[in-house]
N, C-alpha and C positions, 0 to 999 in steps of 0.2 A: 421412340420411333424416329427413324430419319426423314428430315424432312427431304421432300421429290423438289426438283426442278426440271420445269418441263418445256423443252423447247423442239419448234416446229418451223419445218423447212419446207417450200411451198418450188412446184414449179407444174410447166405445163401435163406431163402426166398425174400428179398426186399430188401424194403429203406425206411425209416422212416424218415420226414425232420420235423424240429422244425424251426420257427419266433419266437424271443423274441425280445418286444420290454421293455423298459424302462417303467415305469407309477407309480409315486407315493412312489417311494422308491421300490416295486415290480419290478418283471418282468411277462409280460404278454404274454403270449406262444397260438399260434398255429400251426396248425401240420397236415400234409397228411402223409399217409401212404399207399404201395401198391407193390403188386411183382414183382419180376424181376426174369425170369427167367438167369441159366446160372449162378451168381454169387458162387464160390467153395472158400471158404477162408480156406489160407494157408500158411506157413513160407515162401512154397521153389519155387512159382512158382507164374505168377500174376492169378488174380481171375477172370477175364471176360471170361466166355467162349464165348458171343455175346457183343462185346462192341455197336457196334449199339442199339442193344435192351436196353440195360443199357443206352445209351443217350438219344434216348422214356423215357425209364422213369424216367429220371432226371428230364426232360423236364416236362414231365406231374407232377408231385407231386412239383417242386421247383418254375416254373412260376406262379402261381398261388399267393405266398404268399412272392413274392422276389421282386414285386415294379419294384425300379430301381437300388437295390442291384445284385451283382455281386459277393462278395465273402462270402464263406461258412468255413465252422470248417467240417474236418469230423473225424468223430470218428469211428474206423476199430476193427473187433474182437480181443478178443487177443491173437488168436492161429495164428495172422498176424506176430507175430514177438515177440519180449523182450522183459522185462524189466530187464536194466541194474541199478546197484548201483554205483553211483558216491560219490567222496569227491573230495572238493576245498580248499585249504587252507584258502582262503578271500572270501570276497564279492566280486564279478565282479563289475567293475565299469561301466558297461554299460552292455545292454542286446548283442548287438553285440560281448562284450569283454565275456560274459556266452557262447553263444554259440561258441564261435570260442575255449575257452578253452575249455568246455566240448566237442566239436569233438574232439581235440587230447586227450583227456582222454579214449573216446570210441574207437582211433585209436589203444590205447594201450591196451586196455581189448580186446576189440576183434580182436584182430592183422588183420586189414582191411581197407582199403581207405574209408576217409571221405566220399568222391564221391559216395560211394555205400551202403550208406543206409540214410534214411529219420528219422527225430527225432522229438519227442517233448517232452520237459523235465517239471520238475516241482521240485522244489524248498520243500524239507518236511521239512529240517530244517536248524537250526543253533545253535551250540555248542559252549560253554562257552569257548574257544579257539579262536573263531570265522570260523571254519572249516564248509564251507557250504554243508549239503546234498542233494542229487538229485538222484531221478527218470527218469530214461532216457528211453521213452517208444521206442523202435526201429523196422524199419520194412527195406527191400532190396528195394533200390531206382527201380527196376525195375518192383516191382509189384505197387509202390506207382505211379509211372509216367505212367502204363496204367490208372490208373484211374483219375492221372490229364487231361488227353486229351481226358478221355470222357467226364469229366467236362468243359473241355475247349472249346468241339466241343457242348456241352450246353450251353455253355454263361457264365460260370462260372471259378471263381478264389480258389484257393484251400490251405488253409493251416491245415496241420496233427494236430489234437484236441489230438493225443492219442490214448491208447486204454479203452476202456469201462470200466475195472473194477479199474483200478487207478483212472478215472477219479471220479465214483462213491464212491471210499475211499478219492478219497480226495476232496469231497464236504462234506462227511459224517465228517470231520475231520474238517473241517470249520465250521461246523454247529456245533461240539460238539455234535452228534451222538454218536461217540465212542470215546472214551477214556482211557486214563490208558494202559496196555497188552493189543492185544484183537486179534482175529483175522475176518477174512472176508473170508467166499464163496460165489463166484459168478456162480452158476451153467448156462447151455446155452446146446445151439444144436450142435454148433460145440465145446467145451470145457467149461472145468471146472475149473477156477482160483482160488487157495488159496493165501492168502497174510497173513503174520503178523507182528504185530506192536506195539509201544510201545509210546502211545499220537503221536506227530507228524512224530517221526520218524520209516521211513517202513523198516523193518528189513530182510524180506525175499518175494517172489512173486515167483509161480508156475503154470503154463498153462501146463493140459493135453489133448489132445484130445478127445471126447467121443469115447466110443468103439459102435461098432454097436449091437441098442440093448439093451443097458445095461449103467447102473451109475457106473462113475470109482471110488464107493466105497473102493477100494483094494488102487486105486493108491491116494487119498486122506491119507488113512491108513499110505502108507508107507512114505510120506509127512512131515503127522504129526511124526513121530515116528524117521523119521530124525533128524526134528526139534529140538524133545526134547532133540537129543541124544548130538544134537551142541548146546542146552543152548540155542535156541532162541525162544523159545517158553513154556508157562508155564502151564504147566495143567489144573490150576484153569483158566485162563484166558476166557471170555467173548468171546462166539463163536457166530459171528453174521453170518447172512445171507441172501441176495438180489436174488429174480428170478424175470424175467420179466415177467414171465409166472402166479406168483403169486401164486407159490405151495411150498411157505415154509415148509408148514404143513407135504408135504409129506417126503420132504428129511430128516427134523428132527426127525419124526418116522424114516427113515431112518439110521440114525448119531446113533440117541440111539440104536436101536437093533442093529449096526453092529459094532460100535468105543465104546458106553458108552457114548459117549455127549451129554450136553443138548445143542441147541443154543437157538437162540432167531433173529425171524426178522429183519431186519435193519429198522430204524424209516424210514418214505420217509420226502424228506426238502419240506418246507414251503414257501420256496425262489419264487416259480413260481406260478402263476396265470393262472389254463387251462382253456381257455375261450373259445373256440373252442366249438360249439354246432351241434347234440349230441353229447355226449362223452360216448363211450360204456365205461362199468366198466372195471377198469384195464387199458385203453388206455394209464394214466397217468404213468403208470407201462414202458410200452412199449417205449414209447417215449422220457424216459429218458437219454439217451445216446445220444440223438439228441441235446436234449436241453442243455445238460454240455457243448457238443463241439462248440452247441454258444456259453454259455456264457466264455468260454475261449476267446473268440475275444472280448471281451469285457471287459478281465480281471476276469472273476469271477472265475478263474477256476485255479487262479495261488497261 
């Protein structure tokens, strides 16, 4: 039997849960999807407003296609927390000896006990010095640990996949999606992520909130116009963009009438096989952030 990997993507409507399993060099994906009331993602405070309700419906969407599996990837917005920029002089000689240095490196950037925040890193590069780069996706152990113990009072074991829009650049980066300069928006309900980059290595990452009402146009603006002013970003550079909502069309009318840029879609990967039937159009859209934080437990995501 194959074993499942099960990964769940959390935002203010619901929960979105992804099975991959293994098949033929593929991965083969399915997926429930469903509300939850009470879910408020946020940096500074945890997010359940009903944790019972939340364990209903872990319960209901993840028993169905969890077998006799028990742990899950989740993957949390990213107006949850950071993303920090690491350097390592060497390769870690174990994952154990990675994280235990990258926590005092995060002890020192953000002057704060390891104790008290939750991580999941990722690895973008490695430099001709041998100095290794990192992604350090970071959220406050206190909103991370109500939601391990709705999970736990589920049946379920929980390790942090990240947040959604690294995980998304950097699957797009392993596919050879983007490349060269480039950068990435990741538009959402609760915020709006810009990232840029340059081939493996991530150069800069920004999370605003959405304002009520209205697309942070302005605060994208001023973003960019930082960027450029610190040299990290190129003007000609390749402006891609991912909605789960699947309304690129509109934000880049958007970008043009209000910045001047053109972008361009982000391709979607080829990696998954959605077999789940019916599959309303765009589900595959949706679902994606469930399915990256599986396949982090499986490796595909590092």
């Amino acid at each position: 039997m194959l074993r499942r990997y099960l990964g769940v993507a959390l935002n203010r409507h619901g929960l979105r849960v992804v099975c991959l399993r293994k098949g033929g060099g593929r991965l083969r994906a399915t997926w429930a999807a469903g509300p939850c009331e009470g879910i408020r993602p946020a940096p500074d405070r945890p997010m359940l407003e009903s944790p019972a309700r939340f364990v209903d419906a872990v319960r209901a969407m993840l028993l169905p296609l969890a077998g006799t599996e028990d742990r899950i990837g989740l993957s949390l917005p990213d107006i949850c927390g950071r993303t920090v920029f690491i350097r390592l002089p060497a390769t870690p000689a174990s994952a154990e000896e990675e994280q235990e240095m990258l926590r005092w490196k995060l002890q020192e950037t953000l002057a704060c006990d390891p104790g008290e925040i939750r991580m999941a890193c990722g690895r973008t590069a490695v430099e001709e010095d041998g100095t290794c780069r990192y992604a350090v996706n970071v959220v406050r152990a206190g909103i991370f640990a109500q939601l391990v113990e709705g999970f736990i009072v589920a049946g379920f074991q929980v390790d942090f996949a990240g947040f959604k829009t690294f995980n998304l650049w950097q699957e797009a980066r392993l596919e050879n999606r983007v490349a060269g300069k480039h950068l990435l928006l990741v538009p959402g309900d609760e915020s709006q992520t810009l990232l840029a980059a340059d081939n493996d290595r991530l150069l800069a990452c920004r999370t605003v909130a959405t304002p009520a009402g209205g697309e942070p146009i302005g605060e994208i603006a001023r973003t960019l116009a930082d960027w450029k002013r610190r040299k990290v970003v190129d003007e000609q550079a390749p402006f891609f963009l991912f909605s789960e909502e699947g309304d690129e069309d509109r934000w880049s009318e958007n970008l043009a009438r209000s910045l001047g840029r053109q972008t361009r879609p982000l391709t979607e990967g080829e990696r998954v096989d959605w077999i789940s039937a019916p599959a309303p159009i765009g589900r595959q859209r949706s679902e994606l952030s469930a399915a990256l934080a599986a396949a982090r437990l499986l490796g595909g995501g590092k």
